[in-house]
DRENDO-1510 file (C-alpha; in Angstrom, 1 decimal, always signed):
<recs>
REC; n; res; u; v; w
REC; 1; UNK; +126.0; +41.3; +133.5 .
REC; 2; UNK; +125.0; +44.9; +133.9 .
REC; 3; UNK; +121.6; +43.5; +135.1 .
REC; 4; UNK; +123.3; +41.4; +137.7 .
REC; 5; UNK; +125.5; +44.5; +138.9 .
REC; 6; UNK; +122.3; +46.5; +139.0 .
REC; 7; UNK; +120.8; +44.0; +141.3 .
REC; 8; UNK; +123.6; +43.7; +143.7 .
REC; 9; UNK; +123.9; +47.2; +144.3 .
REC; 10; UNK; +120.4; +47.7; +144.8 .
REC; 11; UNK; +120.2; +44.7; +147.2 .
REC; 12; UNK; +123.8; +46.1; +149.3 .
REC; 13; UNK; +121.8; +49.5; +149.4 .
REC; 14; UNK; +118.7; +47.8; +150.5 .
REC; 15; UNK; +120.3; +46.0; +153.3 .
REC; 16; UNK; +122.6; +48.9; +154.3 .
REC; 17; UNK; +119.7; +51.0; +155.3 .
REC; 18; UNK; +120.2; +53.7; +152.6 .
REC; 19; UNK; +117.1; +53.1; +150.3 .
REC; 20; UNK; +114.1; +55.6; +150.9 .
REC; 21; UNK; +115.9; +57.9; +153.7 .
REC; 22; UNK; +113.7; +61.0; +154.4 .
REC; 23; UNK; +116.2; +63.8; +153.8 .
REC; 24; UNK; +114.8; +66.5; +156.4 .
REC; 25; UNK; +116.6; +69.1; +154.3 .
REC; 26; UNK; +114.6; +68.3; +151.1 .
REC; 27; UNK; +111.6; +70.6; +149.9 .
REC; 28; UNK; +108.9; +70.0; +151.9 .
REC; 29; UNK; +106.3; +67.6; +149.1 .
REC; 30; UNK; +109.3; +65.6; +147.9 .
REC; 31; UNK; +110.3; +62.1; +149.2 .
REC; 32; UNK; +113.8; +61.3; +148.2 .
REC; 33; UNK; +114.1; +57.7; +147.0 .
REC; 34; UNK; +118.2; +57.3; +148.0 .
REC; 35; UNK; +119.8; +59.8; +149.9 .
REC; 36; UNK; +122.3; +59.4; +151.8 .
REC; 37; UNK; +123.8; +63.0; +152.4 .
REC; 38; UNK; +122.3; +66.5; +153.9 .
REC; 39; UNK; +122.5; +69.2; +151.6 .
REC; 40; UNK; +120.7; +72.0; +152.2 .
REC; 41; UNK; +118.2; +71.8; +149.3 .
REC; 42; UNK; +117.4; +75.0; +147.5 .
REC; 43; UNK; +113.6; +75.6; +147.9 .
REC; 44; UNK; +113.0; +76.3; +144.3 .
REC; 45; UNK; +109.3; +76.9; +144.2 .
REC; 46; UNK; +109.4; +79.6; +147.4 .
REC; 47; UNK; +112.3; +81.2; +145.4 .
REC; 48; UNK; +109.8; +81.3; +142.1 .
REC; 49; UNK; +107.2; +82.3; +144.1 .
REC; 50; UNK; +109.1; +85.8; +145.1 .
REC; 51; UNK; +109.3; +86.7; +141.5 .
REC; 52; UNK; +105.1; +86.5; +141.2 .
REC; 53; UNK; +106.3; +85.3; +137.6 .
REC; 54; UNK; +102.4; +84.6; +135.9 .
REC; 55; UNK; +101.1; +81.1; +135.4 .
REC; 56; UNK; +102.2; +79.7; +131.9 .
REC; 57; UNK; +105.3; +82.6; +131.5 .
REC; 58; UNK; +108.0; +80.5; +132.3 .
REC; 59; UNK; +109.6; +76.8; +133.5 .
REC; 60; UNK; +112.5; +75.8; +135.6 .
REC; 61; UNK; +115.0; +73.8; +133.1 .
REC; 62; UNK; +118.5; +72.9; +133.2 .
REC; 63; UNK; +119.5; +71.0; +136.3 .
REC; 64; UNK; +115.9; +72.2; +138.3 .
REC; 65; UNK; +114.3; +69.0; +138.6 .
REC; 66; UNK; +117.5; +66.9; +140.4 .
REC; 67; UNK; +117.4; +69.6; +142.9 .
REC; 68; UNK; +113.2; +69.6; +143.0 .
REC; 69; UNK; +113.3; +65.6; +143.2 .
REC; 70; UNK; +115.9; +65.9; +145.7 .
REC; 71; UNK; +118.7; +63.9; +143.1 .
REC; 72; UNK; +121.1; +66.2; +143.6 .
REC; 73; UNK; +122.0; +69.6; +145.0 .
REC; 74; UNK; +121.7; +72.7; +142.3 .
REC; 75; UNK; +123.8; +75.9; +142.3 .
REC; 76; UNK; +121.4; +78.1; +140.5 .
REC; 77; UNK; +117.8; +78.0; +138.5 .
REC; 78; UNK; +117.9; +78.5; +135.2 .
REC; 79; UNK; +114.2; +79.7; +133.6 .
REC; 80; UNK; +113.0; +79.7; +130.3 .
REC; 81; UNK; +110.5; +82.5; +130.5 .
REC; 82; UNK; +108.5; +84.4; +127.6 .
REC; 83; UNK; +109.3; +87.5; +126.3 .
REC; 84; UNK; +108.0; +90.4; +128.5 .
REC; 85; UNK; +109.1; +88.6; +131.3 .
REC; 86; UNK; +112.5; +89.1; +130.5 .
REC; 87; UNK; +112.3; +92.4; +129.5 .
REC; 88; UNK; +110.5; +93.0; +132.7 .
REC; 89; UNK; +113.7; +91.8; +134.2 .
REC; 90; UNK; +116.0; +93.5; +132.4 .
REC; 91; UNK; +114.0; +97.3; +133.0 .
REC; 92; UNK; +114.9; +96.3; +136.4 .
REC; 93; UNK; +117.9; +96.1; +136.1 .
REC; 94; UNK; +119.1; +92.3; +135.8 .
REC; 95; UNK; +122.6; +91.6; +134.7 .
REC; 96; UNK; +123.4; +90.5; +132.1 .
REC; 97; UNK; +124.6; +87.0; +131.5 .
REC; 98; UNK; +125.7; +84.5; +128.0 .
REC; 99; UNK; +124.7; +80.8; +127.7 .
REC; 100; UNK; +126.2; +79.4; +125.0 .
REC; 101; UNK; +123.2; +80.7; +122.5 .
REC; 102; UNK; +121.9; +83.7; +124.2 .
REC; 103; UNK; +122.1; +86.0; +126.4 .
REC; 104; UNK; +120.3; +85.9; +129.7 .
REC; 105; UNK; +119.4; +88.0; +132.7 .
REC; 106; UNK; +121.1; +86.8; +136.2 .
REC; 107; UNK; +120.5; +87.8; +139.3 .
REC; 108; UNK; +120.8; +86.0; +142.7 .
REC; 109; UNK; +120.5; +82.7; +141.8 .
REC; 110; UNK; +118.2; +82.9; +138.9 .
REC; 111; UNK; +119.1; +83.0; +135.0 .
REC; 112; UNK; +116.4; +83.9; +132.3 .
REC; 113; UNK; +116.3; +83.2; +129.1 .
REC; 114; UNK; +113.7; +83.1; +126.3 .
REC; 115; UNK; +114.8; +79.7; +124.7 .
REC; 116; UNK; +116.2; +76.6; +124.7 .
REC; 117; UNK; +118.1; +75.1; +122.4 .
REC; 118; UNK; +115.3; +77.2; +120.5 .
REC; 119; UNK; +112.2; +75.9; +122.4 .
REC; 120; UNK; +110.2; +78.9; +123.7 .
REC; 121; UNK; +108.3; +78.3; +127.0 .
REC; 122; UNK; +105.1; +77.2; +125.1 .
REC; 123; UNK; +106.0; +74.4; +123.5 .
REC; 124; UNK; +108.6; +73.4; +126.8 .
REC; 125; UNK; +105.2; +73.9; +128.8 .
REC; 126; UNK; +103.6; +70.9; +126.7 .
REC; 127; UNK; +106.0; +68.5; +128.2 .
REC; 128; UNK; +106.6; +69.7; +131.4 .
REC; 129; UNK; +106.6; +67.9; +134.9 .
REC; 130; UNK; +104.8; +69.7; +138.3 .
REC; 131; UNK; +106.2; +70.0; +141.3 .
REC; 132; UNK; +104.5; +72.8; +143.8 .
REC; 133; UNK; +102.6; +73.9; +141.3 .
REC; 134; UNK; +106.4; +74.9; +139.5 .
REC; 135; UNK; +106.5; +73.5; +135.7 .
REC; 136; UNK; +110.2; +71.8; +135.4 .
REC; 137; UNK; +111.8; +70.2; +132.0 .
REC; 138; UNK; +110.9; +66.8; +132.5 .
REC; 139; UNK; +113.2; +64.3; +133.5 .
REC; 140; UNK; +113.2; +62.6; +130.8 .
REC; 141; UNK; +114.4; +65.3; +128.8 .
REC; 142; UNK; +117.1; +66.7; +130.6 .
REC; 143; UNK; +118.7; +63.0; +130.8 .
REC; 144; UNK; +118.8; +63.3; +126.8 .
REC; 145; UNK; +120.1; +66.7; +127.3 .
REC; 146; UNK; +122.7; +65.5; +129.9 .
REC; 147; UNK; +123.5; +62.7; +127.6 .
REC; 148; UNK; +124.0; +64.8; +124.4 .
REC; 149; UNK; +126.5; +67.3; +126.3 .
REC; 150; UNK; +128.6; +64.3; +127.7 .
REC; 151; UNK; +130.8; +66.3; +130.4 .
REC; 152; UNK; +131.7; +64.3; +133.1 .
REC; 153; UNK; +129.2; +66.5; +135.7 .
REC; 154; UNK; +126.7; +65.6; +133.1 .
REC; 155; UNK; +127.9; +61.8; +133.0 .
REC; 156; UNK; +127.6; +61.9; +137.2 .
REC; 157; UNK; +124.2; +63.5; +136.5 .
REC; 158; UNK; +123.1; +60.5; +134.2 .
REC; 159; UNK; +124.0; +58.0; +137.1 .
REC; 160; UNK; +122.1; +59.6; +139.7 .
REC; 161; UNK; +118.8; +60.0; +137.8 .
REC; 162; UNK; +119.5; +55.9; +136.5 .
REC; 163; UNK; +119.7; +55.1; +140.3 .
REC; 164; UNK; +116.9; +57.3; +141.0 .
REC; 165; UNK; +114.4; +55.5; +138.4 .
REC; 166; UNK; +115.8; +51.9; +139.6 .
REC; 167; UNK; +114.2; +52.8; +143.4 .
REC; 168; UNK; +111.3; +54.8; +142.4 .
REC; 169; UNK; +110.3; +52.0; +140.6 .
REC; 170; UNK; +111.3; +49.6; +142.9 .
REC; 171; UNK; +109.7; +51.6; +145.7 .
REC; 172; UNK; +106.7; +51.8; +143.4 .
REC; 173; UNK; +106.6; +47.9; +143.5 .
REC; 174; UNK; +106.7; +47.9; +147.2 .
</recs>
């Protein structure tokens, strides 16, 4: 039954002209399989960029990769980043900030930590998805992370990137 519903929204979306609309306010490389709204999309990887953060010191997790795939708008980006790095950021005078298991520096609309959920950058790195040249937690991974948390942003979250993997792939077919 669930299949059926799947292919029935698909084909009212289809036929309603919202599959594969180029969202002008997207970062520049992505192409946004469903949009039907205009956001302003945060440019992460400019905002990155401004840091000069070295190659291999940090990656974009949390919500990053909606807003880099141009799923959903984000509020902030959070960063895993390695140790000097942070410090870095904290002799210049970050605030501070608390996540539920550490405490990070915020400033703007960045947060730093050095972990998560006790995965330091290296091993995050290992699975990591590109975009610009900007290593994010892969998509597959915050899903599961969405999923374990279970809030009802989080549920929202989980609907999106299923609707987002139903027309990249059926996009990919094309």
């Amino acid at each position: 039954m669930l299949f059926v519903e799947l292919n029935i929204c698909l084909l009212i979306l289809y036929l309603s002209k919202m599959c594969f609309i180029e969202n002008k306010h997207a970062p520049p490389t992505v192409k946004p399989y469903f949009l039907t709204y205009t956001e302003e999309y945060m440019n992460i990887s400019e905002k990155i960029q401004k840091l000069n953060l070295p190659k291999r010191s940090y990656i974009v997790v949390g919500s990053g990769i909606l807003n880099a795939l141009a799923i959903r708008q984000s509020s902030d980006i959070d960063l895993i980043v390695i140790k000097n790095v942070y410090d870095k950021f904290e002799n210049l005078g970050w605030d501070h900030g608390k996540w539920p298991d550490q405490v990070v520096m915020e400033k703007d609309v960045f947060e730093l930590g050095t972990n998560w959920y006790g995965k330091n950058v290296d091993e995050l790195l290992d699975r990591a998805e590109y975009i610009d040249n900007i290593p994010y937690l892969s998509l597959n991974d915050v899903y599961e992370w969405k999923k374990s948390l279970g809030r009802e942003k989080d549920l929202n979250d989980l609907k999106l990137i299923d609707k987002y993997r139903l027309l990249s792939s059926k996009k990919d077919k094309d």
